[in-house]
C-alpha positions in Angstrom: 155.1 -165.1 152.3 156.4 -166.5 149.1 155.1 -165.5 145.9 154.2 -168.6 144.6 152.0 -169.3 147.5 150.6 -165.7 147.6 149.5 -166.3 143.8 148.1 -170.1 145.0 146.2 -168.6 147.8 144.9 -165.6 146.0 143.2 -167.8 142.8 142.7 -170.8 144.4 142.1 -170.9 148.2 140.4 -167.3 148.7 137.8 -167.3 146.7 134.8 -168.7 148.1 130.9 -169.5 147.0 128.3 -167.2 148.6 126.5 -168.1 151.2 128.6 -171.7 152.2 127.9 -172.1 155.7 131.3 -173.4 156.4 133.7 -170.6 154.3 134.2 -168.4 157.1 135.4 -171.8 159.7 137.9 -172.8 156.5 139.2 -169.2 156.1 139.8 -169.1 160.3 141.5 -172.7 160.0 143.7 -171.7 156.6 145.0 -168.5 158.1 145.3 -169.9 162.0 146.8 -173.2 160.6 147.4 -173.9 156.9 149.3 -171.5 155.9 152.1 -171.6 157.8 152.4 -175.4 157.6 152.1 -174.7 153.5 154.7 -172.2 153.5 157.2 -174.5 155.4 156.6 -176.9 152.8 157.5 -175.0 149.9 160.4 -173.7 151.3 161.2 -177.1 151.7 160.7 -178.3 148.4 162.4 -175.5 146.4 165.4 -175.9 148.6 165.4 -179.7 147.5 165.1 -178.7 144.0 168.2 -176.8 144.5 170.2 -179.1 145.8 169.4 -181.7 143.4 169.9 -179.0 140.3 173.7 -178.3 142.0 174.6 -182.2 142.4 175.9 -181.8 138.9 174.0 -185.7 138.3 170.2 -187.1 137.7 170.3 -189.0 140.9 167.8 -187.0 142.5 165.7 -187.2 140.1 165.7 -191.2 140.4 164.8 -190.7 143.9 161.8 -188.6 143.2 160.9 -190.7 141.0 161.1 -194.2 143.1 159.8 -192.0 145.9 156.5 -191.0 144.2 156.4 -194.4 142.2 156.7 -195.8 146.2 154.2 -193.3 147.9 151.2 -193.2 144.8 151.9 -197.2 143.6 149.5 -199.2 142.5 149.1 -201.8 145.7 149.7 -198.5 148.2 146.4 -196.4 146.9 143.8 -199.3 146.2 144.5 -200.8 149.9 144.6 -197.2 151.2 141.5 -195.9 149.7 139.9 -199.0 150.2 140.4 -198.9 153.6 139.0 -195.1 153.6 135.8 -196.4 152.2 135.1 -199.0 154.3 135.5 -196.9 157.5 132.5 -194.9 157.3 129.9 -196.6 159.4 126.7 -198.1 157.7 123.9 -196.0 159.1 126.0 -192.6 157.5 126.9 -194.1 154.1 123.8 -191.9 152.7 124.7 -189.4 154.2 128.0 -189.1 152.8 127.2 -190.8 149.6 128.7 -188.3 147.4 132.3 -188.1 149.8 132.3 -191.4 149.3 131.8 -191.4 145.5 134.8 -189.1 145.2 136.8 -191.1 147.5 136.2 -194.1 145.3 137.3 -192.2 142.4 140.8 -191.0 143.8 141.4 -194.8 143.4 142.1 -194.9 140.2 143.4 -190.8 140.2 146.3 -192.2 142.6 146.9 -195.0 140.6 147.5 -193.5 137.3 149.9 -191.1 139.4 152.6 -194.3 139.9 152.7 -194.7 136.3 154.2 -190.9 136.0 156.8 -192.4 138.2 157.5 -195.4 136.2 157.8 -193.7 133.0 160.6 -191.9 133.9 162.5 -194.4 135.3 161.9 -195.9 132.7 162.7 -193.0 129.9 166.1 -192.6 131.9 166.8 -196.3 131.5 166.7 -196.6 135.2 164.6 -199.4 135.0 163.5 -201.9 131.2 159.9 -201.8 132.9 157.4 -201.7 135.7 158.3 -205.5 136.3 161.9 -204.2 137.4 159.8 -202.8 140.3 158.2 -205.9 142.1 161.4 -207.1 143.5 162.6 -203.5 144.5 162.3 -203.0 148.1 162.5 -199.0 147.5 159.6 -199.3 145.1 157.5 -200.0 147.8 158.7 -199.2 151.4 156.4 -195.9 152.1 158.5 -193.4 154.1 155.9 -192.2 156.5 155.7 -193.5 159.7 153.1 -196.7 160.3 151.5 -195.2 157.3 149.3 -198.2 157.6 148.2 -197.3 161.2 148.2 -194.2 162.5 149.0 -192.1 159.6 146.8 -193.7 157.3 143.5 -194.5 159.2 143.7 -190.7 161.4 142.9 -188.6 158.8 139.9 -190.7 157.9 138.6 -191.9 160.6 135.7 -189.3 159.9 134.6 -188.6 156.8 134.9 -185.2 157.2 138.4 -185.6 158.3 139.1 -186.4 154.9 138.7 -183.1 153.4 141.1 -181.7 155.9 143.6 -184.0 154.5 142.2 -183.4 150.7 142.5 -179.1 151.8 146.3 -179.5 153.1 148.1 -181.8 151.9 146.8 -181.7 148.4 147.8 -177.6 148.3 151.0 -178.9 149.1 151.2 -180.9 146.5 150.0 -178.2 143.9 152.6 -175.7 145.5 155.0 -178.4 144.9 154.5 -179.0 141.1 154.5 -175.5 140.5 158.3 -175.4 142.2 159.0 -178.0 140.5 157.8 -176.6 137.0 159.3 -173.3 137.9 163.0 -174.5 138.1 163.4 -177.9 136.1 163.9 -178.0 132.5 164.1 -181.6 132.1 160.8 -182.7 129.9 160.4 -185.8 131.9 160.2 -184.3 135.4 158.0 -181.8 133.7 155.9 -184.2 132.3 156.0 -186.1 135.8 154.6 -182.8 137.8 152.6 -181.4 134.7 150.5 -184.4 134.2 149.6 -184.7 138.0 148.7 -180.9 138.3 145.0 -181.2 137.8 144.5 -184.1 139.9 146.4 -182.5 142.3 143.9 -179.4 142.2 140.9 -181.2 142.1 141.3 -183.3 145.3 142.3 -179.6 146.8 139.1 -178.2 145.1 137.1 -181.7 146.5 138.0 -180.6 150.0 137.3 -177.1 150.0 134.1 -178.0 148.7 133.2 -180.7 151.7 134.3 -178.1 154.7 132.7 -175.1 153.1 129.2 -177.2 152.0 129.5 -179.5 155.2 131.0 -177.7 157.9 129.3 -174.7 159.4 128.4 -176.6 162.8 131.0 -176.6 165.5 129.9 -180.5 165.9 131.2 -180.9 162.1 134.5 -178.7 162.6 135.6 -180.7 165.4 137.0 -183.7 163.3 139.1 -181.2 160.6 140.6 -179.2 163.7 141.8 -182.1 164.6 143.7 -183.4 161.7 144.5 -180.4 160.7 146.3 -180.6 164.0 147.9 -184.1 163.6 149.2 -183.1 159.7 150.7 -180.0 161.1 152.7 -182.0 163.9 153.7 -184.5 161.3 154.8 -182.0 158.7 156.9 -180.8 161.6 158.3 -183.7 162.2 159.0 -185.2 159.1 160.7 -181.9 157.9 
């Protein structure tokens, strides 16, 4: 395992509150499932980071740039989250008043993450301002497939789900930033990962909280198997 994950896992993803009636289904589920899938990632990632370090040129860093400004922008995150909200039926809205309450602020978490984006395309003189983006197909063409179908609504079809989606793919995102801040010099791609590194965590934190408080039944483990499953096969794929 790499030692950047071993030192994510170890403070981060071991630790666990006594007595939550769901740690010991998340620990099965991160060492059956995660893992793996986050290790793949990283590898990934780093490898990128090479590349784009030996190219001798900034273009890669434009790209991650657009790419992040295109996958966290403004439109993408309010109609996505919005959309996350509204999917939970009536009848369990008390139930899961306090998912949804941290659902509705990711809004506006996601939101300030496109700015990161746009500052340094801006910084690099890439683009005079955020206006250059409106007409920019790049700026706004999300790379995952039907992201607005299947890849969107899946993961939240269940409130619950959610969390599976907050556990994995926001620890990939915190693995990432600390590749990223482990091998780049440049202030600005620094400042682009450093400033996202809490947020990052805290969604991560938000859904090892919901599995380990809300997720010691079999009946409530069903729906984060599940797209635990569906991430995995994705992560394969897109990688």
């Amino acid at each position: 395992m790499h030692p950047m994950l071993t030192e994510f896992l170890d403070k981060w993803i071991w630790p666990t509150a006594p007595g939550a009636p769901g740690a010991a289904f998340r620990l099965r589920i991160t060492k059956d499932k995660c893992v793996k899938g986050w290790e793949i990632a990283l590898v990934s990632t780093l490898s990128e980071i090479e590349k784009g370090l030996a190219s001798g040129n900034d273009d890669w860093k434009r790209r991650i740039a657009m790419g992040g400004y295109a996958a966290e922008g403004v439109q993408m995150s309010i109609k996505q989250m919005s959309a996350q909200l509204l999917s939970i039926n009536l009848e369990e809205q008390e139930q899961y008043l306090d998912l949804q309450r941290m659902r509705a602020r990711q809004v506006w978490d996601e939101c300030k993450h496109s700015k990161l984006h746009a500052e340094v395309l801006m910084e690099k003189g890439w683009i005079g301002s955020e206006r250059d983006l409106l007409g920019n197909a790049a700026a706004h063409t999300q790379p995952l497939p039907a992201y607005f179908g299947l890849s969107m609504m899946f993961p939240h079809i269940h409130p619950l789900a959610r969390a599976a989606q907050h556990y994995f793919v926001e620890t990939i995102a915190c693995i990432g930033i600390a590749a990223y801040l482990s091998r780049v010099d440049d202030p600005m791609v620094r400042h682009e990962h450093l400033s996202q590194r809490d947020e990052e965590l805290m969604h991560m934190m938000e859904g090892k909280y919901i599995i380990d408080t809300y997720c010691g039944e079999p009946r409530d483990q069903q729906a984060v198997e599940e797209t635990l499953d569906f991430l995995l096969h994705r992560l394969r794929v897109s990688l």
